[in-house]
C-alpha positions as CSV (number, residue, x, y, z in Angstrom):
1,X,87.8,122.0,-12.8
2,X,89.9,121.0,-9.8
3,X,93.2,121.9,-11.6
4,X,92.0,125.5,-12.4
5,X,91.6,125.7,-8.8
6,X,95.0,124.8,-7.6
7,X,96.7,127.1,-9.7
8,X,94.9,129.7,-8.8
9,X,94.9,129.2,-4.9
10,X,98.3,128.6,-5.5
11,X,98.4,132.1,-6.8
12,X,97.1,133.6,-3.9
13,X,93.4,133.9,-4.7
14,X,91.5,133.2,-1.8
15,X,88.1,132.5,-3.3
16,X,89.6,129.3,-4.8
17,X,91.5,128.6,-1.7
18,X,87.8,128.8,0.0
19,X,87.0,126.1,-2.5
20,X,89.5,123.7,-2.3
21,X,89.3,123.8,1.5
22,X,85.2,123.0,1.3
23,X,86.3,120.1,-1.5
24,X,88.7,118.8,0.6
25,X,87.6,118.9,4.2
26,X,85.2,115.7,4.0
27,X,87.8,113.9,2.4
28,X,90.7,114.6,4.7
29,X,88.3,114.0,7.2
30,X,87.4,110.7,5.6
31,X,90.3,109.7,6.0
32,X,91.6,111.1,9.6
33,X,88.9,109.5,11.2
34,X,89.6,105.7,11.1
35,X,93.2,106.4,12.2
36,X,93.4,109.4,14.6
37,X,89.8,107.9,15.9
38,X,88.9,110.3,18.7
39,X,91.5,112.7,17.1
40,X,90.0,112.6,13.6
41,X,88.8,116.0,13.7
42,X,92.5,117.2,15.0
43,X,94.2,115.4,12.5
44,X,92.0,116.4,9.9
45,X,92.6,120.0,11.2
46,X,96.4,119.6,11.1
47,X,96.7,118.2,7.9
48,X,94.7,120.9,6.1
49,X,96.6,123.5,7.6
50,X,99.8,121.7,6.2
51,X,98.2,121.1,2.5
52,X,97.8,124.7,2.6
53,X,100.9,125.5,3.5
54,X,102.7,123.2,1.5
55,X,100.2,124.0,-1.9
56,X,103.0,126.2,-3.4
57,X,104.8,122.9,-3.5
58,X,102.0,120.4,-5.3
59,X,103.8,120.9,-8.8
60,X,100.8,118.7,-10.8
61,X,97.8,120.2,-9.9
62,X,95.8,116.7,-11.5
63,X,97.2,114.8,-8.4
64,X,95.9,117.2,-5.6
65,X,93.8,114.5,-3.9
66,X,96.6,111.6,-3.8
67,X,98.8,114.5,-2.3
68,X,96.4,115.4,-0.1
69,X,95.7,111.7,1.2
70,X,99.5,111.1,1.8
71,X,99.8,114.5,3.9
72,X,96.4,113.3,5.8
73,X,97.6,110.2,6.4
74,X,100.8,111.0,8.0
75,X,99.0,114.0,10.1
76,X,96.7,111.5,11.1
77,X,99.5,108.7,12.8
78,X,101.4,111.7,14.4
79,X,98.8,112.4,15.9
80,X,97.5,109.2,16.9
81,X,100.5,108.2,18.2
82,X,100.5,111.7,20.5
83,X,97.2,110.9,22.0
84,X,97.3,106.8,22.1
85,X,94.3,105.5,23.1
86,X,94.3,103.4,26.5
87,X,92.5,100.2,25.7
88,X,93.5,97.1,27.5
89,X,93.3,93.6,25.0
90,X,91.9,91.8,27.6
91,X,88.7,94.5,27.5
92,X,87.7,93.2,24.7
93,X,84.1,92.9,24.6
94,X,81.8,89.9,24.3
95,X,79.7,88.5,21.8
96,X,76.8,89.3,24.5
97,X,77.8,92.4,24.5
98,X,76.2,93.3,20.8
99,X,76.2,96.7,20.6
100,X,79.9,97.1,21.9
101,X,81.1,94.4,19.9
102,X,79.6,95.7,16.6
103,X,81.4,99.3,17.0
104,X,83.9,99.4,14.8
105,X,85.2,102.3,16.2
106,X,85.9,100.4,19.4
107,X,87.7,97.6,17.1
108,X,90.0,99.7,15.8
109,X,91.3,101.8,18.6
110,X,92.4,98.4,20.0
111,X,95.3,98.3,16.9
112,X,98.1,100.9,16.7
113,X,97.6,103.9,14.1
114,X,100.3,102.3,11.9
115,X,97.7,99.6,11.5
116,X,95.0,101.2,11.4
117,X,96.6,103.6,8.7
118,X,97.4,100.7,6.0
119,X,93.9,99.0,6.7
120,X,92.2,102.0,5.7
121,X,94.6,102.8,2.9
122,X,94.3,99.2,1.5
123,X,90.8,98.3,2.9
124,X,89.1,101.3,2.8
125,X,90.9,103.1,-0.3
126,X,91.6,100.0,-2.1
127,X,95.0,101.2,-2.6
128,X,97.7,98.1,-3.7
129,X,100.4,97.6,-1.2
130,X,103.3,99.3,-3.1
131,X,101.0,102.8,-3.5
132,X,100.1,102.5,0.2
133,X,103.8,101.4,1.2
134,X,104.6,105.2,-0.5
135,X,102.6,107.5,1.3
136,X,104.0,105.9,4.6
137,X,107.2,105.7,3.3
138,X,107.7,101.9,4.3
139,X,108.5,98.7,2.0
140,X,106.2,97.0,0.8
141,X,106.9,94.4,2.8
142,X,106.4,96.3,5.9
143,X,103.4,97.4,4.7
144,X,102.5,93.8,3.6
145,X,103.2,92.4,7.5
146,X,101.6,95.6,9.0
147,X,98.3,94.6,6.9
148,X,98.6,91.0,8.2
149,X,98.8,91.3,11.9
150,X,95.9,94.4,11.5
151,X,93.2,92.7,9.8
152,X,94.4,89.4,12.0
153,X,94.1,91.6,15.4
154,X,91.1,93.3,13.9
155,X,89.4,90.1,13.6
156,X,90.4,88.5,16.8
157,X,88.9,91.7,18.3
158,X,85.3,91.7,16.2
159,X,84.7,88.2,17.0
160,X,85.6,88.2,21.0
């Protein structure tokens, strides 16, 4: 049981620590990836080293993985933002071009990490707004406007 094993990594046991960190890992990862892009693996990196630092901290085991998604998501956007990467809006590739055009990856390192962060918190881990507005510590209405412009952006760049 996940709980069992917070407290006792929390205590200091190391096998259990071994296990939360093979638990976690793919989904840290999951969601480092779509944000930090090229960086995922960094980001992912950076905010397991922070949940384990800060696991002393987590004071309901039961919500480890929320915890852990709100410390992933902010690793991820510092990092992005360090290590922007340098795509011009008028390189956006053509319909001819299929196999361009239908890499998402490419799509979404044309919008800033903030977007990319609250379309993969609401699109991608169907979070509402107000939950997703929380872990970034925005309003909701930020977050609402954020969502907007990325999933317009992110359109305008699929179909070009």
């Amino acid at each position: 049981m996940i709980e069992d094993l917070v407290v006792r990594a929390q205590r200091g046991d190391t096998i259990a620590m071994n296990e939360l960190l093979d638990r976690l890992t793919p989904y840290v990862a999951r969601i480092c990836g779509p944000i930090a892009l090229e960086s995922g693996a960094d980001a992912a990196q950076e905010a397991l080293i922070a949940i384990f630092r800060r696991l002393r901290t987590l004071r309901e085991p039961t919500a480890l993985y929320g915890w852990a998604r709100a410390i992933a998501v902010r690793e991820a956007v510092r990092i992005a933002r360090r290590r922007p990467v340098a795509v011009e809006l008028d390189e956006l590739p053509s319909r001819e071009d299929v196999e361009c055009a239908a890499d998402i990856r490419d799509v979404l390192s044309r919008l800033s990490p903030e977007h990319r962060a609250v379309l993969m918190l609401r699109d991608l881990e169907g979070l509402e707004e107000s939950v997703a507005a929380e872990l970034l510590d925005l309003p909701v209405g930020t977050v609402k406007s954020r969502l907007h412009r990325a999933r317009d952006n992110f359109r305008k760049a699929w179909s070009a």
